[in-house]
C-alpha positions in Angstrom: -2.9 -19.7 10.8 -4.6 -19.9 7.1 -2.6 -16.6 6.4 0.0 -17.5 7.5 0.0 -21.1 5.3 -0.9 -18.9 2.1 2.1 -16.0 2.8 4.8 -18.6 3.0 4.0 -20.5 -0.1 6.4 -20.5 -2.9 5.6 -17.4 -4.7 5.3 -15.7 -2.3 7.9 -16.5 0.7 10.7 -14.7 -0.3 9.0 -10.9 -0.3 7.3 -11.6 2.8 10.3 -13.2 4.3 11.9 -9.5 3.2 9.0 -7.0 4.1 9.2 -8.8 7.6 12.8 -8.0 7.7 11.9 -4.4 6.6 8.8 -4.2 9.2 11.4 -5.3 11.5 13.9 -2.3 10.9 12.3 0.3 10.8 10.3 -0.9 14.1 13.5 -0.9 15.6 14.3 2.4 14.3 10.7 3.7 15.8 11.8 2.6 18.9 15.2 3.2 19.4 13.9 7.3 18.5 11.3 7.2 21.3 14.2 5.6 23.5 16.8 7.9 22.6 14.8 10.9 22.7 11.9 9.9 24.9 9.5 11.3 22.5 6.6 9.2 21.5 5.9 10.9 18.9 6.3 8.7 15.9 4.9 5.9 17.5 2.1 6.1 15.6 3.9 4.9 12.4 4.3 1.4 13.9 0.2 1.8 13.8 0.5 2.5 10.3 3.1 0.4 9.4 0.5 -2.3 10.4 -2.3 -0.8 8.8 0.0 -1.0 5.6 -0.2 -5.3 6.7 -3.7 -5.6 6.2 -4.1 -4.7 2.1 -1.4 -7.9 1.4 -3.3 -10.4 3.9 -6.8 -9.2 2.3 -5.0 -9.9 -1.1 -4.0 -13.1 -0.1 -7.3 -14.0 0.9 -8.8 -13.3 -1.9 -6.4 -14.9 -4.3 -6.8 -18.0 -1.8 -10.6 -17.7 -2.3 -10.3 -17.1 -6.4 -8.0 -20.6 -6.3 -10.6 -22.7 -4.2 -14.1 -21.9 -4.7 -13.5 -20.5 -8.8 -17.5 -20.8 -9.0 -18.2 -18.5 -5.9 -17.2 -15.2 -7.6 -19.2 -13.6 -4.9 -16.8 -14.0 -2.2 -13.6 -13.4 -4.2 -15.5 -10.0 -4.8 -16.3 -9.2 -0.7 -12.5 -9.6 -0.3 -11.2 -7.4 -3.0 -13.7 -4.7 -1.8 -11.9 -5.3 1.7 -8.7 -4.9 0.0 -9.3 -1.4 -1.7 -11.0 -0.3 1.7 -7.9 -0.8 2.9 -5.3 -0.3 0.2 -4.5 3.3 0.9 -3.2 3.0 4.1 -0.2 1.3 2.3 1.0 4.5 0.5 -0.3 7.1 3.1 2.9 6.3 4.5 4.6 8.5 2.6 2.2 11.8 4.1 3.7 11.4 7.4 6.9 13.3 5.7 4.6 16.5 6.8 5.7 15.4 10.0 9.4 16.8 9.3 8.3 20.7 9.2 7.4 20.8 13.0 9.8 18.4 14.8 13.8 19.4 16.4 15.5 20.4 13.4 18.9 18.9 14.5 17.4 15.2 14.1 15.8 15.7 10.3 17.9 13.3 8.7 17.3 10.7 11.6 13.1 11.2 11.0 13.8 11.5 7.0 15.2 8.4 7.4 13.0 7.1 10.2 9.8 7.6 7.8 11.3 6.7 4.5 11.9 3.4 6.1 8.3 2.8 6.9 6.8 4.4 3.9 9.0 2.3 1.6 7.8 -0.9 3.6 4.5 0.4 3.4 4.2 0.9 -0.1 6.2 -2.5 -1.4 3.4 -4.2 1.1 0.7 -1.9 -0.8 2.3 -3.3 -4.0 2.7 -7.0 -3.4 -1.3 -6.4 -2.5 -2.0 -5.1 -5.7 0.7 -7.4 -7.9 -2.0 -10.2 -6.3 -4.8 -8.7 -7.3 -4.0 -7.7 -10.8 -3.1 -11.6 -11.1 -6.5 -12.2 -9.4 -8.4 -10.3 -12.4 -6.2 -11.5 -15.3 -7.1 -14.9 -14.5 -11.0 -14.1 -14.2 -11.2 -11.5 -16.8 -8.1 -11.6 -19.3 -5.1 -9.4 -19.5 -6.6 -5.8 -20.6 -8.7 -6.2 -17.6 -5.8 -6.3 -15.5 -4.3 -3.7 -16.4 -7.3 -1.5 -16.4 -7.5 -2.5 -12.8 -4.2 -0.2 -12.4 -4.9 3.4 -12.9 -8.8 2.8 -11.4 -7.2 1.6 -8.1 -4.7 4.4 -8.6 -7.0 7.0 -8.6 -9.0 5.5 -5.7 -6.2 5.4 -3.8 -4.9 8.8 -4.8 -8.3 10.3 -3.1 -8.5 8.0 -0.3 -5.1 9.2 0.8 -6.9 12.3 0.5 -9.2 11.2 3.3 -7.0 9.8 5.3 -4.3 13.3 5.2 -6.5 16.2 4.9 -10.4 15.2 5.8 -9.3 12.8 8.9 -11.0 10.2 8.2 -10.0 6.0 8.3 -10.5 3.0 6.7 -13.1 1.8 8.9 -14.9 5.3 9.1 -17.3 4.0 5.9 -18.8 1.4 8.4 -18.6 3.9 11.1 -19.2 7.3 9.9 -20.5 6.6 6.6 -22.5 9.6 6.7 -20.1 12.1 7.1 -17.8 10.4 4.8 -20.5 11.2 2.3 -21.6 14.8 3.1 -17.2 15.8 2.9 -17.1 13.9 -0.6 -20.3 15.6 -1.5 -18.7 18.9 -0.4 -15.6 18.3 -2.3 -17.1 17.5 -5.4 -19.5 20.2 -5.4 -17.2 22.9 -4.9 -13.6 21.2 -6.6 -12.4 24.9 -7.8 -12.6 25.9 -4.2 -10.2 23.1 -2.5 -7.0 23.8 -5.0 -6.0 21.0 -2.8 -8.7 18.5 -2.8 -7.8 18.4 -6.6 -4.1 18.1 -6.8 -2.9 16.0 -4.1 -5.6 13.4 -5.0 -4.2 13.5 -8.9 -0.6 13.6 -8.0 -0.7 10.4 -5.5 -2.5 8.3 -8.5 0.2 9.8 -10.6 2.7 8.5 -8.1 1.4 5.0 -7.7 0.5 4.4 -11.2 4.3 5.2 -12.1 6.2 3.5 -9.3 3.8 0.3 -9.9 4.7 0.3 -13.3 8.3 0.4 -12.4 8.2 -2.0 -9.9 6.6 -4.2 -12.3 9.4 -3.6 -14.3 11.6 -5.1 -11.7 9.4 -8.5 -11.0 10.2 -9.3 -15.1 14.0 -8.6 -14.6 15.8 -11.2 -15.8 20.0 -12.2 -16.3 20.5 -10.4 -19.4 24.3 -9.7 -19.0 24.7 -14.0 -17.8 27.2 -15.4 -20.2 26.4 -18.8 -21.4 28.9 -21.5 -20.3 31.4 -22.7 -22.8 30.7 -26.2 -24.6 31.7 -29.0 -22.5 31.9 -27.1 -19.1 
């Protein structure tokens, strides 16, 4: 119920109040496929599409913790750390598209749209999440900070999408498999000229959420530019 009080505040009611409406669609959208075609087999994006939840209520947490207890810097941290555990299962979304190669070809635009739907959710949730977070660190360690924070969580990200895509493994596996999270990172950097792979797709997804933060960003300074001012005496 605490997460609940802190999403619908004033700041930040209305995107919730619209990824809700968007978790909503394209749940429908999951469902009506599997009912239409009675295949289940993008079920499993409703599973990710609340995955994709967990970054923005771990954000809001921590900006929750960062507001009451400003002395207790310790437990603002544990809940960041939670939050960049989790934060790549908001854009690894968008890897599902590899899904479109082996499925009927006659219903590609309905699972192009099906999974843009739920990435797009996915990665506006991953972004409110980090919006939070950046605000989180200006206010504790000034404005360069911040913006530092960007391209370092990037490039996390970038390589936990990785992971997730091409090594298999999830969020939680660094409390369950920790070991054999660290002997496949130990492989991969030891041998990075071998795994052409293991080297661009981790570069080109921080590339990708570096740049469509930036331009989402953007959008949350937009203002009325083109408002005429009223006449005197109107």
């Amino acid at each position: 119920m605490r997460v609940l009080k802190l999403a619908f505040e004033s700041g930040t009611a209305m995107p919730i109040l619209a990824l809700l409406f968007a978790s909503g669609a394209s749940l429908a959208l999951v469902g009506w496929r599997v009912h239409w075609t009675h295949d289940p087999g993008y079920t499993g994006l409703a599973w990710n599409l609340f995955l994709a939840w967990l970054p923005l209520v771990f954000a809001l947490i921590a900006s929750e913790q960062n507001r009451r207890t400003p002395g207790q810097g310790w437990r603002v941290a544990v809940w960041v750390g939670v939050w960049i555990l989790f934060f790549p299962n908001a854009p690894y979304i968008f890897t599902d598209l590899i899904h479109l190669t082996n499925r009927v070809q006659s219903l590609f635009w309905v699972d192009l749209v099906l999974i843009l739907s739920c990435a797009l959710t996915g990665f506006v949730l991953g972004f409110l999440s980090l919006y939070l977070i950046q605000g989180l660190v200006r206010e504790r360690f000034g404005l360069v900070a911040s913006w530092l924070l960007i391209p370092v969580v990037a490039v996390i990200t970038g390589f936990g999408v990785y992971l997730g895509r091409f090594m298999r493994f999830n969020s939680w596996d660094i409390l369950l498999r920790p070991r054999a999270i660290l002997r496949e990172v130990g492989n991969w950097a030891t041998s990075p000229p071998s795994h052409s792979t293991g080297m661009v797709v981790p570069l080109l997804f921080a590339a990708f959420i570096f740049t469509t933060y930036l331009l989402l960003y953007g959008l949350t300074r937009l203002r009325r530019p083109f408002a005429s001012n009223p006449p005197a005496g109107e």
